[in-house]
Every structure is written in structure tokens, then in C-alpha cells.
C-alpha positions in Angstrom: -52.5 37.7 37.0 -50.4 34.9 37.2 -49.1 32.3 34.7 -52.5 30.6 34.1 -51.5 28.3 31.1 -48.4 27.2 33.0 -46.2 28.4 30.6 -42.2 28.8 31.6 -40.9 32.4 31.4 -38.8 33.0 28.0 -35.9 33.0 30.4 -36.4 29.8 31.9 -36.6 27.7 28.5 -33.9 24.6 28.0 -31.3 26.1 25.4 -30.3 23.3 23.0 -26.5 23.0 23.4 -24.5 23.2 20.0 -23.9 19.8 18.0 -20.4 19.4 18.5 -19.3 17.7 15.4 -16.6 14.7 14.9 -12.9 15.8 13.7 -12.1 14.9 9.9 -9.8 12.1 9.9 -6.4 11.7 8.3 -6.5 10.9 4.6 -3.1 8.4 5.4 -0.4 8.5 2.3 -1.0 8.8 -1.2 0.3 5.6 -2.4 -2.2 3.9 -0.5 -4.8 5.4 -1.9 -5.4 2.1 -3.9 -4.5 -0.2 -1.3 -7.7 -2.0 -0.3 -8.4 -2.9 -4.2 -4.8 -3.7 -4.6 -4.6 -6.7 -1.6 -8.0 -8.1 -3.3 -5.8 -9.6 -6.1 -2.9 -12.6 -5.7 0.5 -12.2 -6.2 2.1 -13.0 -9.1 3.8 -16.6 -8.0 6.3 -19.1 -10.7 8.1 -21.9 -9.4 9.1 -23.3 -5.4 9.9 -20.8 -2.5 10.5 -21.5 1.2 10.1 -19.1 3.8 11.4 -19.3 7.3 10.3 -16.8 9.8 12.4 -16.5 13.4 11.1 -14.0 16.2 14.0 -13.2 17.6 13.0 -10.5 20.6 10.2 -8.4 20.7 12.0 -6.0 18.9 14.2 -8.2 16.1 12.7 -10.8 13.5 14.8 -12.6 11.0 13.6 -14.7 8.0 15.1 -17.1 5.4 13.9 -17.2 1.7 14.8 -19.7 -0.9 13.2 -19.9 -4.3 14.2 -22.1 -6.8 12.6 -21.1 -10.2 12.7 -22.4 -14.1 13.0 -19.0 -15.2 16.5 -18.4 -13.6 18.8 -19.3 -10.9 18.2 -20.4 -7.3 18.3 -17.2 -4.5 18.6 -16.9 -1.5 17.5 -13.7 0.4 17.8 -13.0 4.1 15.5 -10.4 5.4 16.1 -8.7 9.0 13.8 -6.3 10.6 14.4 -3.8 13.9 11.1 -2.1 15.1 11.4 0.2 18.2 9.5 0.9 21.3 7.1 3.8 20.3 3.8 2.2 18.9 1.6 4.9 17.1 -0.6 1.8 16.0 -0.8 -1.3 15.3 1.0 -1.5 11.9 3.2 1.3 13.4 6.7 1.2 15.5 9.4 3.6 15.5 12.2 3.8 14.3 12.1 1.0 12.0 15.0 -0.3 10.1 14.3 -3.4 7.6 17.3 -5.2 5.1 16.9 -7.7 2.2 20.0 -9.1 1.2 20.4 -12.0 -1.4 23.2 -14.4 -2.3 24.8 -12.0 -4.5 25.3 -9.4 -2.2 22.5 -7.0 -3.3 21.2 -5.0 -0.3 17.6 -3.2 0.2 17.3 -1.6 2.9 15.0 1.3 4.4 15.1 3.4 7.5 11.7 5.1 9.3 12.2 7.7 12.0 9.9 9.6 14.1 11.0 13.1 13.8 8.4 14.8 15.9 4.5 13.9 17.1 3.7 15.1 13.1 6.6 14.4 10.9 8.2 10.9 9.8 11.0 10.4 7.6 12.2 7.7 5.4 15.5 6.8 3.5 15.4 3.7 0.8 19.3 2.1 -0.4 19.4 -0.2 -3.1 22.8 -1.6 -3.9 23.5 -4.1 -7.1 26.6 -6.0 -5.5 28.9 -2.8 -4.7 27.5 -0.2 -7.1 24.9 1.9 -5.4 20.9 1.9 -7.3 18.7 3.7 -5.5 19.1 6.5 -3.1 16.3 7.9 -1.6 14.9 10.5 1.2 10.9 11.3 2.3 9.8 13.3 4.5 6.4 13.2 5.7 3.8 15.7 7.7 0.1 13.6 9.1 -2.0 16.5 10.7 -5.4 16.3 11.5 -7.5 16.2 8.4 -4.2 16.1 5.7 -1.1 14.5 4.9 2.2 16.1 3.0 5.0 14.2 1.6 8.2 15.6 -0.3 10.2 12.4 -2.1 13.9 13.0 -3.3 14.9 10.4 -5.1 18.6 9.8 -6.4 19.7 13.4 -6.1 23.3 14.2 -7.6 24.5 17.7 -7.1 27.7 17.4 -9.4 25.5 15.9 -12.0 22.3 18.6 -11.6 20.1 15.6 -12.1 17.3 14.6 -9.7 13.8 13.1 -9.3 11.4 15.3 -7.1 7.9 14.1 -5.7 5.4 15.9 -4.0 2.1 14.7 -2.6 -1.1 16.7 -0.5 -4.5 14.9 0.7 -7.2 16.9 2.5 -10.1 14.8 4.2 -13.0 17.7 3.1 -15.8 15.0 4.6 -15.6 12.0 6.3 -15.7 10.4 3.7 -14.3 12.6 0.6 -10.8 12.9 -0.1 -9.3 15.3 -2.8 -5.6 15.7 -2.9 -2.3 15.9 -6.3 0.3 14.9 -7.1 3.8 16.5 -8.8 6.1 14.4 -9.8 9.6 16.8 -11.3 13.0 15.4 -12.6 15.8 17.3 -14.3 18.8 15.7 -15.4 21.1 17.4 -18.5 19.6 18.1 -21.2 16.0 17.3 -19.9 13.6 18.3 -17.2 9.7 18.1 -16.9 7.5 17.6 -14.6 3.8 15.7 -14.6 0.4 16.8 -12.3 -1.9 14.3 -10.9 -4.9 14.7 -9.6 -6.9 12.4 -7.2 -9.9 11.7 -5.4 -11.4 9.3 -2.8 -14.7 8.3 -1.8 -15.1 5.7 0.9 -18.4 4.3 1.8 -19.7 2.1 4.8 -18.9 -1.5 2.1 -16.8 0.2 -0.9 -14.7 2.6 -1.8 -14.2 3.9 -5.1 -10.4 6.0 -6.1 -9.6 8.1 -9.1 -6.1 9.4 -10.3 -6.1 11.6 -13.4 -3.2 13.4 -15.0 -1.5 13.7 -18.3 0.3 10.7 -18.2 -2.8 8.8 -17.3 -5.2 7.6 -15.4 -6.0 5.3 -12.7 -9.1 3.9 -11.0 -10.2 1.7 -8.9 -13.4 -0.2 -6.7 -13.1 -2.0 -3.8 -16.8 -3.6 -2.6 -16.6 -5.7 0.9 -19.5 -7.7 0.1 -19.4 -9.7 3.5 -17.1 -10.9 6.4 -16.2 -13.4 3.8 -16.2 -11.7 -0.2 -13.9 -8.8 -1.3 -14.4 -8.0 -4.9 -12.3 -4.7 -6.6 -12.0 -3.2 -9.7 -8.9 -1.5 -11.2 -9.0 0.7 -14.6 -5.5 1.4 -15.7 -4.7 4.2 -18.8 -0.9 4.7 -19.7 -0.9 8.0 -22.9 2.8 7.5 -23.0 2.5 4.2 -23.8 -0.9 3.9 -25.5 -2.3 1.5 -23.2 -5.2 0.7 -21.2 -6.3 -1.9 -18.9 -8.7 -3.4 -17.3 -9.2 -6.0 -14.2 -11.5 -8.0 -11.7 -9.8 -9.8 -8.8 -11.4 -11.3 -6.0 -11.1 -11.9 -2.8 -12.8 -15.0 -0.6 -12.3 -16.2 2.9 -13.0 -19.9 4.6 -12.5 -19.6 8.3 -13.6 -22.8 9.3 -11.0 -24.4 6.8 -8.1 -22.0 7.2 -8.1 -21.1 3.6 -8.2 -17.9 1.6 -8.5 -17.7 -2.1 -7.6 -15.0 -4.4 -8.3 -15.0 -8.1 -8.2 -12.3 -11.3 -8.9 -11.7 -14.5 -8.0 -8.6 -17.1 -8.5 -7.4 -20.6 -4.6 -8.9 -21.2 -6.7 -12.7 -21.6 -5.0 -13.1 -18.3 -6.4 -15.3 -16.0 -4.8 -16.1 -12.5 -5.7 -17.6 -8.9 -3.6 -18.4 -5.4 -4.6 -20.5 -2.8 -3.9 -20.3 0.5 -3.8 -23.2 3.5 -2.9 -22.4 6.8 -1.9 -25.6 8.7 -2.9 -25.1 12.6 -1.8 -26.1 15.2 1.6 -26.5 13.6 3.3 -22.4 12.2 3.0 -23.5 8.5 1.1 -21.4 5.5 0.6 -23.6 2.0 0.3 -21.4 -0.9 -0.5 -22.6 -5.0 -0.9 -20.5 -7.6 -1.3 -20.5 -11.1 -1.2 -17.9 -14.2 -1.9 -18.4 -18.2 -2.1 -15.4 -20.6 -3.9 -16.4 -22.8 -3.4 -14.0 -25.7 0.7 -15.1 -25.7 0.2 -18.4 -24.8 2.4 -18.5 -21.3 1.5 -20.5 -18.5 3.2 -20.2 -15.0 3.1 -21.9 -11.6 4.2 -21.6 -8.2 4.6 -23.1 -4.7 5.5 -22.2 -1.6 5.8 -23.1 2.2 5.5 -19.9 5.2 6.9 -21.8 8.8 6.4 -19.0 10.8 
């Protein structure tokens, strides 16, 4: 008889082809685990700065700073930047060579190299006049779904003494991150070392961090309420020193009048806001801040001008 009920053969049946899931992404660096919360909140600002940025090629900027300030003496800083010809992204160009020098002959300066498709490396100089600060070397490894980064920093064979960091973030979801760090120094007489352990959950609007160890810990919220309002959250617990803290910064944007406003509060009785004016058609940002602390009395203020 034949196939009276119209029925395919077993054979003949559509096979459902496998769900081919996405890739994890790349956790970026630990010390931006915070980031997002972090640019929700105004810098600290005291007295009058001018800045004056100059685009000199496509590959070479230059900019003057001046800041005159009640708390100490005038500076003067000029900052130069070099950024290469291979583009990974758009806040990414190698190699990368940026100095900060000021009047009185302090240099900081750091170098960012592109080793291979997988591995960056970076080297920080701080000088104080002619005596040498800061000396120090990273080397970094992105792969697929995790990040590693080795820190040397100020390492001094003939005096055994150095400071050792090490860092590891695995992307386990799209959205979960677990990851440590160990941070090791030894110099005579002393050496220890100090685990921290972190986490990072990033939803569609927030994102919510956690660093715990036995020096501390360290958390913090960041809530994109809308193309406009950015709220976050930072929790802050030093054992060494005893001390905990707590803020709320905030974050709002007014296209249509070329302003953005950033303002904060903490458990210090610290209480602080910047404004910010961008002047169009002319290159010219407007910034004015203001801090008080409350609980020692201290009040602060600051203006500046951006041309460029």
C-alpha cells in the first residue's frame, strides 16, 4: 500500500541544524573594571586652568596647560602625544607614546607597543626634576574570552626590592565576569603579598562590580537610566586603614544646550558638582565646579577654558 496519510519517510524529514552560539567576548583590563561608574562622577577642580589643544598631523597632537591655583604656585605642563598607524579600535592606535612635562622639569611619560595580534606592552617613567620616580613595565595577553596582565613596577636587582602585579579575567557568560588579582612586593626586611578577588555583572542598563580581598573591598553600580541620566554607586572599605565609604554621583546630559552636568555626594559630608558648556561653532569647552566638605569645613572652586 502506499503512503495514504501523506506522511514523509523518516529519511526525508528536515534535520534542525545545531544553534551555533555567539563567542564570549573579552572581559578588557582589570582596572577598568570600575570605569563606567567612575566617569559618572566630576573631577575634583580648585582654582583657574587653561587648556590649549593643537592637532598637529594625524598622527602628533600637542597641548598647553596653565593653572594658576590659591593652594600653590602657577604650572605650566606641556603634554605631547604620538599615535601610530595600526587602529585595533577606536580608542586604540599603535604604538603610542604620550609625555607630560611641567615647568620644573618633571617628566611622565608612557610607551604602548603592539607586540603581536594578542600581546601589548606598556612602560610608565616618572621623573622628579633629574631623580628618577617611577619605573615601570606591563605586559598584557587579550584572547578570546580572557585577559592577563603581569605589572613590574620599580624593580631593583642590587637592592632585591620590587613590586609585582598580576591580573586574570574570564568572560564565563556574556554577561558574567570572574577574574583576581595578586598584588607581591619584597624589599629588605619585608615582603607580602595581597589576593583580590572580583566579579562583574553587566546588564542591558547597569552594571554592577565587586572587588574583595583582605585589604578591602570595593563595589560599585552604574544604571544608564536614559540617552540622557547616568547614575552609579561606589562602596569603598580600606581594613588597613579602618575606613569605609560611601558615594552617589550623577551623570546628566543637555544636547540641545551643549551642556553636561556631573554632581556627587558621599558619607565624608562631601558634596560636589562641575558644569560643563561647550561653545559651538567656535573649539571652546567652559567648565565650573565647586566642592565643600562639610564635616571639615573646606570649600573649593575651579574654572577652566578647553580651546580645542
Amino acid at each position: 500500500m502506499g503512503n495514504t496519510l501523506g506522511l514523509a519517510p523518516m529519511g526525508a524529514l528536515p534535520r534542525r541544524s545545531p544553534r551555533r552560539e555567539e563567542p564570549l567576548p573579552n572581559p578588557g583590563s582589570f582596572d577598568e573594571l570600575h570605569r563606567l561608574c567612575k566617569d559618572v562622577f566630576p573631577a575634583q577642580m580648585e582654582g583657574v586652568k587653561l587648556v590649549v589643544n593643537k592637532v598637529l598631523s594625524s598622527h602628533f597632537q600637542v597641548a598647553h596647560t596653565v593653572h594658576m591655583s590659591a593652594l600653590g604656585l602657577p604650572g605650566y605642563h606641556l603634554h605631547a602625544a604620538y599615535a601610530g598607524d595600526w587602529q585595533l579600535s577606536p580608542t586604540e592606535v599603535f604604538p603610542t607614546v604620550v609625555g607630560d612635562m611641567d615647568s620644573s622639569g618633571s617628566l611622565n611619560a608612557q610607551v604602548l607597543l603592539l607586540l603581536a595580534e594578542r600581546l601589548r606592552a606598556k612602560a610608565v617613567f616618572q621623573t622628579q626634576q633629574a631623580k628618577f620616580l617611577t619605573w615601570q613595565f606591563d605586559g598584557e595577553y587579550r584572547g578570546d574570552d580572557c585577559t592577563a596582565t603581569l605589572t613590574l613596577g620599580n624593580p631593583d636587582l642590587i637592592g632585591e626590592s620590587v613590586i609585582m602585579v598580576a591580573h586574570f579575567l574570564q568572560s564565563l557568560t556574556h554577561r558574567l565576569v570572574l577574574g583576581g588579582e595578586l598584588v607581591y612586593h619584597r624589599r629588605p626586611g619585608e615582603e607580602g603579598a595581597i589576593l583580590t578577588l572580583a566579579g562583574k555583572y553587566s546588564a542591558v542598563h547597569w552594571v554592577a562590580t565587586l572587588n574583595v580581598g583582605s585589604g578591602g573591598a570595593h563595589a560599585s553600580y552604574y544604571h544608564r537610566a536614559n540617552e540622557q541620566v547616568q547614575v552609579g554607586v561606589e562602596f569603598e572599605a580600606n581594613t588597613r586603614l579602618q575606613d569605609t565609604t560611601f558615594s552617589f554621583g550623577y551623570h546628566l546630559t543637555l544636547p540641545q544646550a551643549n551642556m553636561v552636568f556631573r554632581g556627587l555626594v558621599d558619607s565624608n559630608w562631601c558634596v560636589g558638582a562641575v558644569l560643563e558648556k561647550k561653545m559651538p561653532p567656535l573649539p571652546v569647552t567652559l567648565a565650573l565646579g565647586a566642592f565643600l566638605n562639610h564635616w571639615r569645613n573646606r570649600f573649593h572652586c575651579g574654572f577652566s577654558i578647553t580651546v580645542g
